[in-house]
GUKE-55941 format. One line per 10 residues: number of its first residue (from 1); their letters; for each residue z, y, x of C-alpha. Coordinates in nm, 4 decimals, always signed. Each point is the difference from the previous one (the first is absolute). Layout:
N
NUM = A = Z:Y:X ~ ...;
! end
This chain:
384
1 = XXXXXXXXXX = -1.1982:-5.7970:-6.6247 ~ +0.2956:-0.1431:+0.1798 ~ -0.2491:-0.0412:+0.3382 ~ -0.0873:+0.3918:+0.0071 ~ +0.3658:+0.0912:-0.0382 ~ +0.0473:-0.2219:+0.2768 ~ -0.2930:+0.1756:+0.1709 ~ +0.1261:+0.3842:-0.0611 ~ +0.3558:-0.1145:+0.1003 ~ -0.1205:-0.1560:+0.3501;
11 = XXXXXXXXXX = -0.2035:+0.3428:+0.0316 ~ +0.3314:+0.2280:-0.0630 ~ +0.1872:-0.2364:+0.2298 ~ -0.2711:+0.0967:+0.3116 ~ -0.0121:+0.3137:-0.1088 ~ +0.3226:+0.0895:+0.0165 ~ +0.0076:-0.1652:+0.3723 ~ -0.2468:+0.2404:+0.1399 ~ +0.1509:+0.2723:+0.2141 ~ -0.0585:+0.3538:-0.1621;
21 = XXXXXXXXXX = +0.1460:+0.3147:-0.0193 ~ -0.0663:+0.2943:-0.2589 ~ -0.1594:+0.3144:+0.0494 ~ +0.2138:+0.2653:+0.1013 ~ -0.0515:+0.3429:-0.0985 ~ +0.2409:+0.2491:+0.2609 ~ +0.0125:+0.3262:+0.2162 ~ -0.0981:-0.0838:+0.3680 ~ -0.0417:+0.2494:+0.3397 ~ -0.3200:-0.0488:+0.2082;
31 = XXXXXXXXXX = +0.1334:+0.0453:+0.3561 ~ -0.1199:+0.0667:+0.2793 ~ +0.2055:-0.2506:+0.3178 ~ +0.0552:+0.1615:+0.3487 ~ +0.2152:-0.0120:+0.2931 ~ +0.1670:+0.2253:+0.1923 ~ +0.2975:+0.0816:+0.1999 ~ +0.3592:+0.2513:-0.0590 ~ -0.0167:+0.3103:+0.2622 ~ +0.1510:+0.3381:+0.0289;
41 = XXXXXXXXXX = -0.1529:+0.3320:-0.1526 ~ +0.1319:+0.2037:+0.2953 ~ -0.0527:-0.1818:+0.3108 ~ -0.0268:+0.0971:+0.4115 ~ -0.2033:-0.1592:+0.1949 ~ +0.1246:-0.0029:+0.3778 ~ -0.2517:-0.0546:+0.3131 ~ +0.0215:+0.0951:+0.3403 ~ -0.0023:+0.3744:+0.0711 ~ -0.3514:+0.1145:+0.1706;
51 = XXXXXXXXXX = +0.1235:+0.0201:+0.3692 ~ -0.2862:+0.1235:+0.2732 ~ -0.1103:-0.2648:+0.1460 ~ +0.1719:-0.2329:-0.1591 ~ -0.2241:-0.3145:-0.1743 ~ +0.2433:-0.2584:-0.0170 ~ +0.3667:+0.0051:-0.1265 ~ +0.2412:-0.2644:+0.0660 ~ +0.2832:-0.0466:-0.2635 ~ +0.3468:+0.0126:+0.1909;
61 = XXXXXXXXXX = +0.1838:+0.0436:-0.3193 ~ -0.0039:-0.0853:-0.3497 ~ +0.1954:+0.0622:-0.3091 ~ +0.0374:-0.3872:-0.1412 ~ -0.2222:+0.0195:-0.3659 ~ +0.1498:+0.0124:-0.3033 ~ +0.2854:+0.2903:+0.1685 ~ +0.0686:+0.2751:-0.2093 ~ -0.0378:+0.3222:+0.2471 ~ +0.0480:+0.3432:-0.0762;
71 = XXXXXXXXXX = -0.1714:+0.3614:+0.0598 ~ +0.0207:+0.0250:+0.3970 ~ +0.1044:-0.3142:+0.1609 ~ -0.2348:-0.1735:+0.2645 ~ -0.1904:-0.3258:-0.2055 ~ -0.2257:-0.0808:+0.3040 ~ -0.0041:+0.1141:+0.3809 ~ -0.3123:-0.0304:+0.2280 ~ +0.0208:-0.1152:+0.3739 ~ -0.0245:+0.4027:+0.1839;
81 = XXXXXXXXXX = -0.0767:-0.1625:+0.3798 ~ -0.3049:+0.1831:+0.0209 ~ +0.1523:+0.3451:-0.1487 ~ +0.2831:-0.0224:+0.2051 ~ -0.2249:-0.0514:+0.3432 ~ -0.1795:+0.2882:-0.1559 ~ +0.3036:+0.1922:-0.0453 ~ +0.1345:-0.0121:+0.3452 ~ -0.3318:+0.0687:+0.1892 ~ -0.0218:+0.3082:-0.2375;
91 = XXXXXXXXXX = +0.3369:+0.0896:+0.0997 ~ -0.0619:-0.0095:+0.3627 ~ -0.3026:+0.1821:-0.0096 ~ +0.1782:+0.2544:-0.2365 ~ +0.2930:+0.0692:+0.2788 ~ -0.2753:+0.0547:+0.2676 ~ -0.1900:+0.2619:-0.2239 ~ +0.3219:+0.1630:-0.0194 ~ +0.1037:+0.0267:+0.3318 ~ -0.3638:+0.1252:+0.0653;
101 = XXXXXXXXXX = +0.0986:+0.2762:-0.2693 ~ +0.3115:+0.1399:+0.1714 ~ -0.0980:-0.0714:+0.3486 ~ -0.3185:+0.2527:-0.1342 ~ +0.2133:+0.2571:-0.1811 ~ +0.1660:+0.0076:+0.3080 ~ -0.3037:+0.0320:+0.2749 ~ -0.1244:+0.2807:-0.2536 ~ +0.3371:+0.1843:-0.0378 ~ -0.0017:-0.0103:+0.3877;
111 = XXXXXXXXXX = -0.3314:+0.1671:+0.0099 ~ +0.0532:+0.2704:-0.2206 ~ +0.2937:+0.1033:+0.1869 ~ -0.2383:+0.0312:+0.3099 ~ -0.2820:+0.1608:-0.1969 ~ +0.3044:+0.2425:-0.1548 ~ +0.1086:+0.1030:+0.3493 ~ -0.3646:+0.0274:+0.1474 ~ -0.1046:+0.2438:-0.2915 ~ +0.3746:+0.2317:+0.0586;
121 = XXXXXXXXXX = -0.1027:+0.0051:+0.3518 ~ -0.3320:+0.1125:-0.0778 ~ +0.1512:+0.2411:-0.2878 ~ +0.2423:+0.1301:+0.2837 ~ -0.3090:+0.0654:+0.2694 ~ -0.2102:+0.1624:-0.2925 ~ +0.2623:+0.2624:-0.0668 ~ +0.0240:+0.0697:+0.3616 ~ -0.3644:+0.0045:+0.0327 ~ +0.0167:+0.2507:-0.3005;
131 = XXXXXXXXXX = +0.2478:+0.2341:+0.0863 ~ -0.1986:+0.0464:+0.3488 ~ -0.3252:+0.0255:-0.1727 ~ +0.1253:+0.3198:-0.2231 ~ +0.2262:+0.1969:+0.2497 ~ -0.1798:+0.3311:+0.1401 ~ +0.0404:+0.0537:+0.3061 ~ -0.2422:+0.2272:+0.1360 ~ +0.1224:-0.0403:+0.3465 ~ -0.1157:-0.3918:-0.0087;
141 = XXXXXXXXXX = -0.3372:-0.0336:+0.1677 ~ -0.3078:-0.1659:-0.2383 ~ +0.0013:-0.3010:+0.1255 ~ +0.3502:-0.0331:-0.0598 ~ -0.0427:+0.0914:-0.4317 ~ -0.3179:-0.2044:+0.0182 ~ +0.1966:-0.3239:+0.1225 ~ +0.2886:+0.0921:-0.2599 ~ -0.2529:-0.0153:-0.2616 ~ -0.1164:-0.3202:+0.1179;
151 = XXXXXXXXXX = +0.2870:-0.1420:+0.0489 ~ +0.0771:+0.0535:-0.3332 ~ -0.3502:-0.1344:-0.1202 ~ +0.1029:-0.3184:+0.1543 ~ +0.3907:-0.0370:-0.1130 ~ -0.1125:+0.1260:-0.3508 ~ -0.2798:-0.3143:-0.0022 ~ +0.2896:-0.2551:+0.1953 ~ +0.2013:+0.0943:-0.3138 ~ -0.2437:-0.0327:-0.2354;
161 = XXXXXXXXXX = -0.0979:-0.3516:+0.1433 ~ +0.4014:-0.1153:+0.0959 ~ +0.0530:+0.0675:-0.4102 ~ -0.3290:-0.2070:-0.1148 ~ +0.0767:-0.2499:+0.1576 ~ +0.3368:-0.0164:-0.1713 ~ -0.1239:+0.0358:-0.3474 ~ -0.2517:-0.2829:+0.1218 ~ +0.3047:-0.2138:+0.0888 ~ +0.1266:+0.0170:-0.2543;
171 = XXXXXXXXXX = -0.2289:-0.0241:-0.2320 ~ -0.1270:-0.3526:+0.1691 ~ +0.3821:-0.0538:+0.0473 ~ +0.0267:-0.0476:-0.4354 ~ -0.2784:-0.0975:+0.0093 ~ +0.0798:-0.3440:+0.2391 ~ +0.3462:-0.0231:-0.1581 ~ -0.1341:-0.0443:-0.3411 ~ -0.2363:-0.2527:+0.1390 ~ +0.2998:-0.1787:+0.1687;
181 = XXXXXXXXXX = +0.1895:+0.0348:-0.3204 ~ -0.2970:-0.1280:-0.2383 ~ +0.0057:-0.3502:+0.2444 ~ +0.4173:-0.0449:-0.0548 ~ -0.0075:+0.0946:-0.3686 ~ -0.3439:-0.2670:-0.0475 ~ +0.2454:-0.2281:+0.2257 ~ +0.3013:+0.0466:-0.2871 ~ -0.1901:-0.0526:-0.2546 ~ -0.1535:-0.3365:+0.1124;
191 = XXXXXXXXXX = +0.3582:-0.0331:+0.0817 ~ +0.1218:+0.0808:-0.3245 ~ -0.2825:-0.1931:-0.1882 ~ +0.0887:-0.3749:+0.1970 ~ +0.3750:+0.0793:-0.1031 ~ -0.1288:+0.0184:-0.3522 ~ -0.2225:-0.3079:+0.0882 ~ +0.3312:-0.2154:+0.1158 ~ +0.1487:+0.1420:-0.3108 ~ -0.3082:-0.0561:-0.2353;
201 = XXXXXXXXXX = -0.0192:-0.3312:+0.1264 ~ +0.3341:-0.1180:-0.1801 ~ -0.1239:+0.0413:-0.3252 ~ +0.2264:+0.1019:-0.2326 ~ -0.0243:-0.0258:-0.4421 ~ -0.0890:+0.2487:-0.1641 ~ +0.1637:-0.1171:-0.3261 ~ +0.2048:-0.1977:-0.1289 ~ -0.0991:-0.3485:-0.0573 ~ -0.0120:-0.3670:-0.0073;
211 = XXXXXXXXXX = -0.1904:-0.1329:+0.3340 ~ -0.2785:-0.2070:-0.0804 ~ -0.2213:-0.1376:+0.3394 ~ -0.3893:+0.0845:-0.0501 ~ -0.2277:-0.3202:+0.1191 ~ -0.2945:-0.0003:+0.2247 ~ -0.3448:-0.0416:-0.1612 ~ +0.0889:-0.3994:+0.1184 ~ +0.3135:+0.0412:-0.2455 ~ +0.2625:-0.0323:+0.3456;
221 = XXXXXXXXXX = +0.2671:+0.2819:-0.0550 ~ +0.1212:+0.1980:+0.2773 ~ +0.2922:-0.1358:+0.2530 ~ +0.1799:+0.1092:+0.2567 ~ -0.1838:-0.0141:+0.3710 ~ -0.3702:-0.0422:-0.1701 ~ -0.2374:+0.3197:+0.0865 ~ -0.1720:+0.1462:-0.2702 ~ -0.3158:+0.2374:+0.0026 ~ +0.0423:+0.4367:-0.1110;
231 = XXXXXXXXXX = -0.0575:-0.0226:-0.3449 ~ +0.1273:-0.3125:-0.1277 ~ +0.2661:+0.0120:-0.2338 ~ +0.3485:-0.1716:+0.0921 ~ +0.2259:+0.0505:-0.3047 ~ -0.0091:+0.1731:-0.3480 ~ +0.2848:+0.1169:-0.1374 ~ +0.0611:-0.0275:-0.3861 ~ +0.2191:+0.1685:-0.2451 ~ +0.0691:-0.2873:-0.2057;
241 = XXXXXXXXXX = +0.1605:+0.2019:-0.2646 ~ -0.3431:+0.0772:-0.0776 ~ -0.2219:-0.3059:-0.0247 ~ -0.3829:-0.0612:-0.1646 ~ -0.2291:-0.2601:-0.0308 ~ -0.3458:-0.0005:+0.2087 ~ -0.2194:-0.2711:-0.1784 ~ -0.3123:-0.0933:+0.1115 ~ -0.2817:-0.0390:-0.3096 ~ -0.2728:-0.2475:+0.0565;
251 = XXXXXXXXXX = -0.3204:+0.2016:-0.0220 ~ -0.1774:-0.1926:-0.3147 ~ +0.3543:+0.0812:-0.2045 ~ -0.0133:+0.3635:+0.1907 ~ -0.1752:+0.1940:-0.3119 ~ +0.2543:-0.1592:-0.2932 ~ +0.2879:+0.1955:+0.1934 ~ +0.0814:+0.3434:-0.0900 ~ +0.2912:+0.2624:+0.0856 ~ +0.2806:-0.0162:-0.2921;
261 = XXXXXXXXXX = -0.0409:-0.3878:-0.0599 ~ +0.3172:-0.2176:-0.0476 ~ +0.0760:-0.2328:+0.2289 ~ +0.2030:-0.2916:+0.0087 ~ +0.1775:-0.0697:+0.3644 ~ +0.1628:-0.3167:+0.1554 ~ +0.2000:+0.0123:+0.3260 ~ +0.0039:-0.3052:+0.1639 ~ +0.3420:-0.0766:+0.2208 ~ +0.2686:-0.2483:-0.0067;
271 = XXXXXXXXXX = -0.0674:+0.0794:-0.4002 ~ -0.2563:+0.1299:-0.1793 ~ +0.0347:+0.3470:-0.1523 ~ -0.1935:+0.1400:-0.3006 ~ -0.0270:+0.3884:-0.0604 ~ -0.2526:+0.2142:-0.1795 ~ -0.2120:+0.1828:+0.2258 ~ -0.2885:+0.3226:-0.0624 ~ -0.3428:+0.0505:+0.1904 ~ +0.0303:+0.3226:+0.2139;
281 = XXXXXXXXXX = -0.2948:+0.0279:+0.1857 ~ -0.2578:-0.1993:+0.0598 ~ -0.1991:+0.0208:+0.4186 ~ -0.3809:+0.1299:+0.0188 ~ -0.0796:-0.2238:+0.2740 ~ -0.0456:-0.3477:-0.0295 ~ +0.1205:-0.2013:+0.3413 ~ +0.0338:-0.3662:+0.0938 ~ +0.3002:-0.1742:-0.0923 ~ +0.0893:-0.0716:+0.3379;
291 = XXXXXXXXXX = -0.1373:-0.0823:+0.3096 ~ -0.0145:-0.3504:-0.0520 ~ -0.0932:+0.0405:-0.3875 ~ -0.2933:+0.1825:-0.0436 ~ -0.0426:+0.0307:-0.3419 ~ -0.0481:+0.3542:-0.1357 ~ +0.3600:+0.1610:-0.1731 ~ +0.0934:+0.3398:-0.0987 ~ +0.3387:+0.1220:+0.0302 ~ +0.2143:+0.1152:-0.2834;
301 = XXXXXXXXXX = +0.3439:+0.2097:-0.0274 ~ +0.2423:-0.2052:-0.2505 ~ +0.3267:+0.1941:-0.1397 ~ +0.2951:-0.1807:-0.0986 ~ +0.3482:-0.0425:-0.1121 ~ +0.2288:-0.2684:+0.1720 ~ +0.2633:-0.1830:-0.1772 ~ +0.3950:+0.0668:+0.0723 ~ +0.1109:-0.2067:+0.3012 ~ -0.3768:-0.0190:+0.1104;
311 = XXXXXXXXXX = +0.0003:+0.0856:+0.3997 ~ -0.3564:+0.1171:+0.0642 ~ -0.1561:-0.0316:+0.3594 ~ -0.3713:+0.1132:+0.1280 ~ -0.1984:-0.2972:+0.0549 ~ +0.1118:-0.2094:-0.2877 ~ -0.2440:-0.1876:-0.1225 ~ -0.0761:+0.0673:-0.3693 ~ -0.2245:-0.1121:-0.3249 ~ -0.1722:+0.2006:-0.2060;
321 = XXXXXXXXXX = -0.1536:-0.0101:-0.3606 ~ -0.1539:+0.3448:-0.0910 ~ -0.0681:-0.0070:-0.3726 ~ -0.3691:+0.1829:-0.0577 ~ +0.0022:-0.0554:-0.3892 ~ +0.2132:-0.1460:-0.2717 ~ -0.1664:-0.2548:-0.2753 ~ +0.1673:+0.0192:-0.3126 ~ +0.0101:-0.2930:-0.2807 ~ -0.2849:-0.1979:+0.1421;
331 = XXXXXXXXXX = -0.0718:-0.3715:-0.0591 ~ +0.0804:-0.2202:+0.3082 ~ -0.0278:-0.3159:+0.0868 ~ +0.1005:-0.2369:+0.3599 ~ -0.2507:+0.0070:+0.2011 ~ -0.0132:-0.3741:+0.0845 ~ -0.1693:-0.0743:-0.3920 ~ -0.2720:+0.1564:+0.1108 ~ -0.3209:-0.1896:+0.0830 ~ -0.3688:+0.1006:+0.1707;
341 = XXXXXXXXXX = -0.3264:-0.0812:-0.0995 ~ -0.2155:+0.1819:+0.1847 ~ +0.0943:+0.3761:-0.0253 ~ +0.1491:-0.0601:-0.3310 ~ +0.3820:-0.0435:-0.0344 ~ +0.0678:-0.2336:-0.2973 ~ +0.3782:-0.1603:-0.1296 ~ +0.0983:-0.3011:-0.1854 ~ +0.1350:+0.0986:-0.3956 ~ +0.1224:-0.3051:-0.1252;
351 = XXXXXXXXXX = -0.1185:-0.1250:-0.3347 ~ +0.1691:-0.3116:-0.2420 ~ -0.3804:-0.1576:+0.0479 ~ -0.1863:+0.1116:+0.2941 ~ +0.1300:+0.2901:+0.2937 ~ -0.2012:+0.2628:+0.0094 ~ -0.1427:+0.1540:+0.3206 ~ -0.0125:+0.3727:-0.0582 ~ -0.1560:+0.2887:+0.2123 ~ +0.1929:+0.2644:+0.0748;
361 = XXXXXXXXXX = -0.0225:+0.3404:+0.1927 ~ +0.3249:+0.1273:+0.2053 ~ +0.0228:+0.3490:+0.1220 ~ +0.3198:-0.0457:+0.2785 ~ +0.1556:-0.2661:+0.1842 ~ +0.3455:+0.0696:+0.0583 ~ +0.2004:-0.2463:+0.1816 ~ -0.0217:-0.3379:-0.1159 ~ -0.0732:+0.1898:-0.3959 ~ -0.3817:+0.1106:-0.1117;
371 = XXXXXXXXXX = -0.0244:+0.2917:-0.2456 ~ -0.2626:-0.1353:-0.2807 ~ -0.2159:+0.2951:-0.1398 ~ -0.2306:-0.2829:-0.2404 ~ +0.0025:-0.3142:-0.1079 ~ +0.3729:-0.1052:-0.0916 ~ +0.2488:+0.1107:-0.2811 ~ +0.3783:+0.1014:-0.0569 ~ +0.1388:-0.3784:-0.0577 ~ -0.2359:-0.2434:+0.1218;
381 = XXXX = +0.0766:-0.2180:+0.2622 ~ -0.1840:-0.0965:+0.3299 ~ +0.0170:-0.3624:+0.1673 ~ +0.1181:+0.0842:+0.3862;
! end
């Protein structure tokens, strides 16, 4: 009798040693991890102006990043060389078409005056003609009334023609003149359009904002004396009174995300910073994650509220744990107790005589816990 008490006390004693730890029943969140990074919800993005002929901009100045700038001041000029050649050829050529303009105002004015005179003459002679062609004077011979008549035949058609060719003048007169004029006003416009080119080419914000540089697709941001190609984006500016979340979902964890969802959001910075976020919108196209990561993400649009005495700026990078469902009262356990045999998952009970290896079945693994649907009880313990 005394040996078996022995026995059951040695048994206690290594019992007691093993390492377990009770079944916990508790609430848990599954969650959904992402990354992302702070920007604005009203931003500008600011490229070179489209300039004809113009492929290649060089960057003469630049606002330094991180300026705040308001509505209207300059945030990036473009080198205007080429404009500016432009300009002054254009200019030439615009005084010459001028000059062309008055100096044929004036040839035409010259020749209407002629043509004016000419056709008074002609007026003069055909009232001459006229009054000789009706007098009756029966002691004139025929010959003379016959050349009256014809005499006034012909001063009648000199007048006729002297006055044609006036209207003709100046009807060819308007209509040279306006041909003259179309060349000096398509002169001032080209003119007037590379003025607005020099002016375009200082580019100027068109809110207010913070100044944030926009990288290449090599991830090199803009500086002063590189040359950049029409279209590329130089800086964005960003109201950063107004700031959002864009998260990028992993595709697999893509169709566990929905608009509404709570979201838990760390900023990472000289501290971290915890606030409580909400899913706005979620992207319909799924992209690569960069171009050096390729695998497949969706973007999403996180809400949130900062703490007091948090300073938010775009392109912070941040955490993110959307919740997609809440577990209530469920029986957990640490993941490191369980065991594999095959595609079963089994733990270690303990027992006063023999442990017992036990099969269970668990429905979620969230961080290092695992949510037990069968198998285990409120109270009993597992060996870790």
């Amino acid at each position: 009798m005394r040996n078996i008490t022995l026995l059951l006390a040695l048994l206690l004693i290594g019992c007691s040693n093993e390492n377990t730890v009770e079944v916990e029943r508790k609430s848990l969140d599954l969650t959904v991890l992402a990354s992302g990074e702070l920007e604005s919800k009203t931003t500008a993005i600011i490229a070179p102006p489209s300039i004809k002929r113009m492929w290649q901009y060089k960057i003469n100045f630049l606002v330094p990043e991180n300026t705040q700038v308001t509505k209207g001041s300059v945030v990036v000029s473009f080198d205007d060389k080429t404009v500016s050649d432009s300009l002054i050829d254009k200019r030439a050529e615009l005084e010459r078409a001028q000059k062309e303009l008055e100096n044929k105002r004036l040839k035409e004015e010259e020749t209407e005056e002629e043509l004016v005179l000419a056709a008074a003459e002609k007026k003069m002679e055909y009232d001459k003609a006229k009054r000789r062609a009706e007098i009756v004077d029966h002691s004139r011979s025929e010959n003379d009334r016959k050349k009256a008549t014809i005499d006034f035949t012909i001063a009648e058609n000199d007048l006729f023609l002297a006055e044609e060719k006036l209207k003709f003048h100046r009807e060819n007169t308007k209509l040279n003149l306006k041909l003259a004029q179309g060349k000096v006003d398509r002169l001032t416009s080209e003119v007037n359009g590379l003025l607005n080119d020099l002016d375009r080419l200082k580019v100027k914000a068109p809110i207010d904002g913070m100044v944030i540089y926009k990288a290449n697709w090599e991830g090199e941001k803009p500086a002063i004396g590189e040359s950049i190609q029409f279209g590329q984006p130089v800086v964005e500016l960003s109201v950063i009174e107004e700031m959002q979340i864009k998260a990028q979902i992993n595709e697999p964890d893509s169709g566990k995300v929905k608009v509404g969802q709570q979201v838990k959001v760390i900023v990472d910075g000289t501290q971290e910073f915890a606030f409580s976020g909400k899913v706005e919108s979620l992207g319909r196209v799924f992209r690569d994650k960069s171009y050096q990561d390729k695998r497949r993400v969706v973007d999403a649009i996180i809400s949130f509220e900062p703490e007091e005495g948090f300073t938010a700026r775009p392109g912070m990078s941040a955490r993110i744990e959307i919740i997609t469902d809440s577990l209530n009262e469920v029986l957990t356990i640490p993941t490191k107790s369980i065991s594999y045999q095959g595609e079963q998952m089994t733990v270690t009970v303990p027992s006063v005589i023999n442990d017992e290896q036990r099969v269970i079945r668990v429905s979620h693994f969230i961080g290092d816990k695992a949510i037990v649907t069968e198998g285990l009880s409120d109270a009993e313990e597992v060996v870790l």
